[in-house]
C-alpha positions as CSV (number, residue, x, y, z in Angstrom):
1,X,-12.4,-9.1,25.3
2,X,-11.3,-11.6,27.8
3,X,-11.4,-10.8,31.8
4,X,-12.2,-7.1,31.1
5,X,-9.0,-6.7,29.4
6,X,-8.7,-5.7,25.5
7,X,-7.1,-8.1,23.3
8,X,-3.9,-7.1,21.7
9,X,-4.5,-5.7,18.0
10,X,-2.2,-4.4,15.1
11,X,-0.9,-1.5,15.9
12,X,0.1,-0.4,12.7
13,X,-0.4,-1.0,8.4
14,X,1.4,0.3,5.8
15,X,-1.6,-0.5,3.8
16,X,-0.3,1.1,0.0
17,X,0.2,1.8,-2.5
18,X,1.5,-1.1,-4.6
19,X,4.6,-0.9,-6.6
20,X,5.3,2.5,-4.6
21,X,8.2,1.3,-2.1
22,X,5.9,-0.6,0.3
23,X,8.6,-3.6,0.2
24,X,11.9,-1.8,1.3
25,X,9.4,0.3,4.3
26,X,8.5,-3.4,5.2
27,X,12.4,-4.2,5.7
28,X,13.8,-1.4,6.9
29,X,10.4,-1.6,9.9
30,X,11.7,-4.7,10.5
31,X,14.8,-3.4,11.9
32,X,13.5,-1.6,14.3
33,X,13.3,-3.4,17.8
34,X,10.3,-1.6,19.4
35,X,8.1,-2.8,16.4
36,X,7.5,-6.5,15.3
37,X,6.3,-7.3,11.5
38,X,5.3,-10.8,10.4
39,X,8.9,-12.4,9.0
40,X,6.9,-12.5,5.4
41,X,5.0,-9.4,3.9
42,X,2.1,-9.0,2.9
43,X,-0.6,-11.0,5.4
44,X,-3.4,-10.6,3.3
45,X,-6.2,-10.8,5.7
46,X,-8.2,-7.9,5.1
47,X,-8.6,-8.2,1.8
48,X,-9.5,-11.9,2.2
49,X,-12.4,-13.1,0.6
50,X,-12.4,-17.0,0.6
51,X,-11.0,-17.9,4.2
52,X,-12.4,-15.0,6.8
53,X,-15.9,-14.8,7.6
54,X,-16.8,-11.4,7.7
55,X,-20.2,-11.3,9.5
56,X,-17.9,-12.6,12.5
57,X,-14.4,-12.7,11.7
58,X,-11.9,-14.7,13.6
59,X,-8.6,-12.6,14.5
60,X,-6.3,-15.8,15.8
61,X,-5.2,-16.7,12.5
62,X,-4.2,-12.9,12.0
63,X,-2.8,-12.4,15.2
64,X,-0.8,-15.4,15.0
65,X,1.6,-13.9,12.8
66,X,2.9,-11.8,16.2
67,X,5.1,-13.1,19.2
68,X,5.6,-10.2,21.4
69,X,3.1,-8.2,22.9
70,X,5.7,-5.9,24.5
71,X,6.2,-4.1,20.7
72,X,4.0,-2.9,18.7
73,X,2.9,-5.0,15.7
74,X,2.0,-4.1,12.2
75,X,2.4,-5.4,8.5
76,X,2.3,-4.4,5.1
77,X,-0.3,-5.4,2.4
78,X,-0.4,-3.0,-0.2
79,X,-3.6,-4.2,-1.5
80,X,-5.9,-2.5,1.5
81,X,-5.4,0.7,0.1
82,X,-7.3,-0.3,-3.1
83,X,-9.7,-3.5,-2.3
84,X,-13.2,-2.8,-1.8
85,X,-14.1,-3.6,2.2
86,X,-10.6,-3.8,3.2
87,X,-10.3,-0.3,4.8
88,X,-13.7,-0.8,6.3
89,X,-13.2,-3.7,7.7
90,X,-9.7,-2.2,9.4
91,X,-11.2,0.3,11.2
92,X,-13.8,-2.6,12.8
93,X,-11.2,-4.3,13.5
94,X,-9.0,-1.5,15.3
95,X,-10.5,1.9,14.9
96,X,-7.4,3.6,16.6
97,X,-5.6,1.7,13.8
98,X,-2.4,3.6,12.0
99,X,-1.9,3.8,8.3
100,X,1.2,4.1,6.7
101,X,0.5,5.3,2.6
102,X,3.3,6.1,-0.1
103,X,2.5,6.9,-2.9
104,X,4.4,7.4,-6.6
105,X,3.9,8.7,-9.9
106,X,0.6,6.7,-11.1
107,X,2.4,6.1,-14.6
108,X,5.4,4.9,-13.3
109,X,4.0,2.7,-10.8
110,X,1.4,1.5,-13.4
111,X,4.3,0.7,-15.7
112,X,5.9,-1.2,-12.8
113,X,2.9,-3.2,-11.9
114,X,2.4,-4.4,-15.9
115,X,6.4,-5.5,-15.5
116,X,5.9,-7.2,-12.6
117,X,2.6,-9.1,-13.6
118,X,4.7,-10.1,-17.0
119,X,7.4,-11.3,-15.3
120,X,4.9,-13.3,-13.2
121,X,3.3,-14.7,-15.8
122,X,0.0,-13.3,-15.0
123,X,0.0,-10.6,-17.8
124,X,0.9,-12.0,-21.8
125,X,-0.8,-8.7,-23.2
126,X,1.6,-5.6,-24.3
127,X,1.0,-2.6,-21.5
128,X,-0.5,-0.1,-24.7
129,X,-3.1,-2.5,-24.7
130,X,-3.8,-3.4,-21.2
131,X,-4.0,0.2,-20.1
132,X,-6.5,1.2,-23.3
133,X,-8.7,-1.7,-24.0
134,X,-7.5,-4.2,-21.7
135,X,-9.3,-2.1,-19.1
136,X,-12.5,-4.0,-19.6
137,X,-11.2,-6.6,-18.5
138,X,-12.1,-5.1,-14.7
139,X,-15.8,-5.8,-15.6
140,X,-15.3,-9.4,-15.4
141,X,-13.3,-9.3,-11.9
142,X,-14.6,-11.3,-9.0
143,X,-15.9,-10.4,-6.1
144,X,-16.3,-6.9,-7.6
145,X,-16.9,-6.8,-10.8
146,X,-14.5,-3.3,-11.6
147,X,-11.5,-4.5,-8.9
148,X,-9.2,-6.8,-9.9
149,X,-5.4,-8.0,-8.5
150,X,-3.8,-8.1,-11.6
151,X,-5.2,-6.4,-14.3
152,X,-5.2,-3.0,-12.5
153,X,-2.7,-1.1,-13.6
154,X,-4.7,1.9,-14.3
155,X,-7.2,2.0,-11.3
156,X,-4.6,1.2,-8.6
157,X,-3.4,4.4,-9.8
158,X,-6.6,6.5,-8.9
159,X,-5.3,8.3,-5.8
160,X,-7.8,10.7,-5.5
161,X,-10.4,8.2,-4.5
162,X,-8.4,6.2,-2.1
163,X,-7.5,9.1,0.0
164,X,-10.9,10.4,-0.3
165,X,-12.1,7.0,1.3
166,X,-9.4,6.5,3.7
167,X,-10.1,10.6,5.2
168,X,-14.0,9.3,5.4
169,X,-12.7,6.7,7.5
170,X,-9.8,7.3,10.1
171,X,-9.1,10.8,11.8
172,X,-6.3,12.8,9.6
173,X,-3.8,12.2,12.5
174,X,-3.5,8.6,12.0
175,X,-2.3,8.9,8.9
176,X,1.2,9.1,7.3
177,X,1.4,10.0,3.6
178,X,4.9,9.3,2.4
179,X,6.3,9.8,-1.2
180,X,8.6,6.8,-2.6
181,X,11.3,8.9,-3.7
182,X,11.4,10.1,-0.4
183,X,12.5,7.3,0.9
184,X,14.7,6.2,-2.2
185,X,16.5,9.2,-1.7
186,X,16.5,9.7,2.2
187,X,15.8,6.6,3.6
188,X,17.4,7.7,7.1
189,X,14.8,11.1,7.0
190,X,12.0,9.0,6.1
191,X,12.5,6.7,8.8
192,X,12.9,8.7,11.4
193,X,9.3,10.4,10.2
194,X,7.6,6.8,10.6
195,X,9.2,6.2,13.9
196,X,8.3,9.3,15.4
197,X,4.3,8.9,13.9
198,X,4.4,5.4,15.8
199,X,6.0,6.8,18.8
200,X,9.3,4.6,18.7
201,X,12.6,5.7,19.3
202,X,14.6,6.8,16.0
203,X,17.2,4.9,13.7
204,X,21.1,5.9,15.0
205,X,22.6,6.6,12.6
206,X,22.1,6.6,9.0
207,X,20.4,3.8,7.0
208,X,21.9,2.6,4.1
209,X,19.7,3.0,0.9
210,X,18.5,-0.3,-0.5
211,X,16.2,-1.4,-3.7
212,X,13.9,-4.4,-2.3
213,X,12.0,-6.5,-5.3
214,X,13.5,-5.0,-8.5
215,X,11.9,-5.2,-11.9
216,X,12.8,-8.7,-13.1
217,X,15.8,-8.7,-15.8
218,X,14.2,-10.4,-18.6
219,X,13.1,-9.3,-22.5
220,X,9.7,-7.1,-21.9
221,X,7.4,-7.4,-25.1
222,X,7.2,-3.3,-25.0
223,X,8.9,-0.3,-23.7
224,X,6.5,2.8,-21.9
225,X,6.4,4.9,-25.0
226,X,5.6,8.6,-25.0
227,X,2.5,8.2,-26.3
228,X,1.3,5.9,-23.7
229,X,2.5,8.8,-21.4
230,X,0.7,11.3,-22.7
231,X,-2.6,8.9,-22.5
232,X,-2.1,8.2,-18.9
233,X,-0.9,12.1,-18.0
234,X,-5.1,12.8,-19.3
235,X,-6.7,10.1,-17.5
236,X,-4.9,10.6,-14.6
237,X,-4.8,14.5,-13.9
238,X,-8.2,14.9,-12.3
239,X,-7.5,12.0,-9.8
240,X,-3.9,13.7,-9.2
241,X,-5.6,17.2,-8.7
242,X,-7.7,15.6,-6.2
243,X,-5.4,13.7,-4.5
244,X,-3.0,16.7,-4.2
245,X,-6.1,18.3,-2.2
246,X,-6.8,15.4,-0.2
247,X,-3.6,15.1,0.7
248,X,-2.7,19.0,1.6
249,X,-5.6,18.3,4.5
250,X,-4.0,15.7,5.7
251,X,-1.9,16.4,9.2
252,X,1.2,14.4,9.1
253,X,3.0,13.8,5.6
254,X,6.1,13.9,3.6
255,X,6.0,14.8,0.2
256,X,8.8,15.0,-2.1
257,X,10.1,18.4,-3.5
């Protein structure tokens, strides 16, 4: 606080999940002139654990990513959703903050994430075995032994606990819920839903669909067999029965179907 006025904050996150669309909401947002993202996504600060001081953190670095005070600013870092501290440490940082989530089928997106980490160069290991033993992997993660950036193809896929802890955290009516078919298939609907959740004037018009970050085209050591469907259908269903409830008490969403 500066001369009894309140500092300009983020207005806005699309905050998850990853692998679930968060990359074409970034760029379509980006068209819109009443809001302003950072011209790269993905700022990374709440989930920051080697640069920020979090007994007293300093916002300048954060809120140097933003020009223009007149529009309201947010970003999109996928990894807030699922990062130990990160959603706490949002709603110190701006309690009246709003959160943008979308959310897709946890196998699919899990198979997405293993491409992409392959593709990277990050993951050598064939996805049966990453999502079956490669699991305990996790246990060797730091800070948090059990959260990990890369190898966490299954847990990132655990909805039910994420919405649990976002709902313990930030009123139900600063939340948006959005499926990523949705907005695959009706980008111009979906839109128009985020635009009128952060009070800003609509899209004219329709929006042209558009895929942002496709798998990369390259020779993948293994295909997503039934089998490994079938695994991840059982370990999934109680997190997808609770996230279905979770998600029916939240006040504004979109949900496919």
């Amino acid at each position: 606080m500066t001369d009894g006025t309140v500092e300009k904050r983020v207005d806005f996150l699309v905050a998850g999940a990853q692998k679930a669309g968060t990359t074409a909401l970034f760029d379509y947002l980006s068209e819109l002139p009443e809001l302003e993202l950072p011209p790269v996504k993905e700022a990374h600060f709440f989930d920051d654990e080697e640069h920020v001081d979090w007994s007293a953190p300093d916002y300048g670095p954060y809120h140097a990513l933003f020009s223009n005070p007149a529009r309201l600013w947010g970003e999109a870092t996928p990894i807030y959703l699922y990062w130990p501290n990160a959603l706490e440490r949002i709603r110190a940082y701006n309690p009246a903050m709003k959160l943008i989530l979308l959310f897709r089928d946890p196998i699919e997106r899990a198979w997405s994430h293993w491409k992409m980490e392959y593709a990277r160069g990050k993951e050598t290991e064939p996805f049966a075995w990453c999502i079956r033993e490669g699991r305990a992997r996790m246990a060797e993660a730091e800070p948090y032994p059990g959260f990990h950036r890369v190898y966490s193809y299954v847990e990132r896929g655990f909805y039910g606990r994420q919405l649990a802890r976002v709902l313990q955290l930030f009123p139900r009516d600063q939340l948006l819920i959005l499926h990523s078919e949705d907005l695959k298939r009706d980008a111009t609907s979906t839109i128009a839903t985020v635009s009128r959740f952060l009070g800003v004037a609509e899209p004219l018009g329709s929006i042209a669909p558009r895929i942002s970050r496709p798998a990369a085209d390259i020779v993948y050591p293994a295909t997503l067999a039934p089998e490994d469907v079938s695994f991840l259908q059982r370990l999934f269903l109680e997190e997808m029965t609770r996230f279905e409830r979770f998600k029916a008490s939240a006040i504004h969403s979109v949900t496919s179907g």
